[in-house]
Every structure is written in structure tokens, then in C-alpha cells.
C-alpha positions as CSV (number, residue, x, y, z in Angstrom):
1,X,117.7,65.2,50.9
2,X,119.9,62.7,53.3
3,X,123.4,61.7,52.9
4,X,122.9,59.0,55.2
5,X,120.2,56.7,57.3
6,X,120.9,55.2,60.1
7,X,120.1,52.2,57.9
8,X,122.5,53.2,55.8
9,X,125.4,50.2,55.1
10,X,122.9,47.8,56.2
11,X,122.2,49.1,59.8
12,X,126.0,49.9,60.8
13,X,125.6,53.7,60.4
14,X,125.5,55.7,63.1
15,X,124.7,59.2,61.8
16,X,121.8,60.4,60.1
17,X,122.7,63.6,58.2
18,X,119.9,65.5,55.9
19,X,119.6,69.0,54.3
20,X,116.6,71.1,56.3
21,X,115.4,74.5,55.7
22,X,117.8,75.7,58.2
23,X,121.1,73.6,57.0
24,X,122.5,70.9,57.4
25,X,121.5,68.2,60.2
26,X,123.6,65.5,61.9
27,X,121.8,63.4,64.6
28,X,124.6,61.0,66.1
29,X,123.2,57.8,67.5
30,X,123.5,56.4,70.7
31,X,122.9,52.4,70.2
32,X,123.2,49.7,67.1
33,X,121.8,47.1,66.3
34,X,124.0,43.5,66.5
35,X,123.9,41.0,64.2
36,X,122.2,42.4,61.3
37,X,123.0,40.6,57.8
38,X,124.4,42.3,55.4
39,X,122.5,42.2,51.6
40,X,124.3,40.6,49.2
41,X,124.4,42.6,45.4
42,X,121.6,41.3,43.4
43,X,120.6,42.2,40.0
44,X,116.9,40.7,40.3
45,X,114.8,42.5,42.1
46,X,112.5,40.4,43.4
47,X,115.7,38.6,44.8
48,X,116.6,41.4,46.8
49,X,113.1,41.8,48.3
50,X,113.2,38.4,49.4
51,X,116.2,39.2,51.3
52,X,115.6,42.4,52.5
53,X,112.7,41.4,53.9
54,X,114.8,38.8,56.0
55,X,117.2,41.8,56.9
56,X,114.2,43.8,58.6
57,X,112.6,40.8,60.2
58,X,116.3,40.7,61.8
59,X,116.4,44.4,62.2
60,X,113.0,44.4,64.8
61,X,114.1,41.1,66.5
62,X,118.2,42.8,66.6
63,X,119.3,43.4,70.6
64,X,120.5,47.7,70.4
65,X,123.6,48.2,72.3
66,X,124.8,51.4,73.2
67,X,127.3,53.0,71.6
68,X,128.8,54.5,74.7
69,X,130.9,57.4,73.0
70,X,131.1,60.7,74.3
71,X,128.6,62.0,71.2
72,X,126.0,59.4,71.4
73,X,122.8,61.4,70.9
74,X,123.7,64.9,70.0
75,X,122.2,66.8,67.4
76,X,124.1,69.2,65.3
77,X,121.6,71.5,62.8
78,X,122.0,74.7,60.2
79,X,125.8,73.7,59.6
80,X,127.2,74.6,56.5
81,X,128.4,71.7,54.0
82,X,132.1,72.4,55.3
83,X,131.2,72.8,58.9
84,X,129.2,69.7,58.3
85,X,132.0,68.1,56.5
86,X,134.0,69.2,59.8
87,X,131.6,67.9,62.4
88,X,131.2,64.6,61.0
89,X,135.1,64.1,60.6
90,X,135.2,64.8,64.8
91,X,132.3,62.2,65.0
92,X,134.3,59.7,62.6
93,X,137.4,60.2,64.9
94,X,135.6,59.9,67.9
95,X,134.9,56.1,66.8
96,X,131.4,56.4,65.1
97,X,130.5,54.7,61.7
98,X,130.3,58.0,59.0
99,X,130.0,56.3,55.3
100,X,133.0,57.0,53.2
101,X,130.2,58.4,50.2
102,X,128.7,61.1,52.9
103,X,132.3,63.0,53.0
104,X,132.5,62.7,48.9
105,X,128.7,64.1,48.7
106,X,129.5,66.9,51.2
107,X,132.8,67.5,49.0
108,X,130.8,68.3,46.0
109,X,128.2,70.6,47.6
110,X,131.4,72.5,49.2
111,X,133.2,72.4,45.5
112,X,129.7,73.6,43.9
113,X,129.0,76.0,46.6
114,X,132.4,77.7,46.4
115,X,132.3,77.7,42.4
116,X,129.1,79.6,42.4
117,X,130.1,82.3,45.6
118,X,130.9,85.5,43.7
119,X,134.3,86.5,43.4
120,X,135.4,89.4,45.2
């Protein structure tokens, strides 16, 4: 399962965090692409295929520019969800785009982990 793509919030994410056999993965990008449209909300379908095809037609012509932060590129794997949740608040301070919903999904694994850890 992944939190978040790098496509994530049309393009602007800079983290790509998953569950893996071994934990939780972070791999922190080290360039973005510019000038990528953002989709608007549609409730036909076909609509938004129209348009997302425009966004990736963008997306392969888009310049990358590096990030130039002092975690572009690093990996982080087998973190717990807190020491995820941890990590990925550094990476958020540093300067890098983390999606507000990847803090609230890690949240609830922490909550639903803790609730099921025996009790000593």
C-alpha cells in the first residue's frame, strides 16, 4: 500500500512513502516537475480522462528542477508508522512537499497499532 506518489497532488509531492515487507518506506525526491496543471474536480469520468491525459502529456514534456535540499534522494526503509510519522515531519520541515492526508493515514496505523499492542 502507499500513502503517497510522487504524483501525488498532481506532481507537487515530493515523497513516495509505501508499506514493504520490511516497514515502512520513504524515498525523498531530489527534482520536480514545473508547470504541471492541476486537475480540476469532475464528476464525469470521461471528463477527467480528457484532462488527465493533458496533465501527462505536460508531465513528459515538464523541465525537472532540483530540489536542492539537504535530503534530496535519501531513502529511509523498515520504520515504524511513528518513526515514519517522525521522519517525514523532519522532511516536511526541511522544506519538502509531505501531503497533509499521509500524516492523518500514519496517525491511524499508530492509533490502531497501539490499540491492539497488549497491555502490560
Amino acid at each position: 500500500m502507499s500513502y503517497c506518489r510522487f504524483s501525488s497532488d498532481d506532481w507537487t509531492c515530493d515523497v513516495y512513502v509505501y508499506e514493504a515487507a520490511e516497514g515502512v518506506c520513504i524515498d525523498v525526491a531530489s527534482s520536480r516537475h514545473v508547470g504541471v496543471p492541476k486537475l480540476p474536480k469532475f464528476e464525469n469520468t470521461t471528463d477527467w480522462w480528457l484532462k488527465y491525459q493533458e496533465q501527462m502529456k505536460v508531465v513528459h514534456e515538464a523541465e525537472l528542477v532540483k530540489i536542492g535540499l539537504s535530503l534530496d534522494g535519501k531513502d529511509f526503509y523498515g520504520l515504524t508508522y511513528q518513526e515514519a510519522f517522525d521522519k517525514l515531519t523532519e522532511i516536511k520541515t526541511v522544506g519538502y512537499n509531505v501531503p497533509e492526508y499521509v500524516f492523518i493515514a500514519l496517525q491511524e496505523d499508530i492509533d490502531e497499532t497501539d490499540s491492539q499492542a497488549p497491555q502490560v
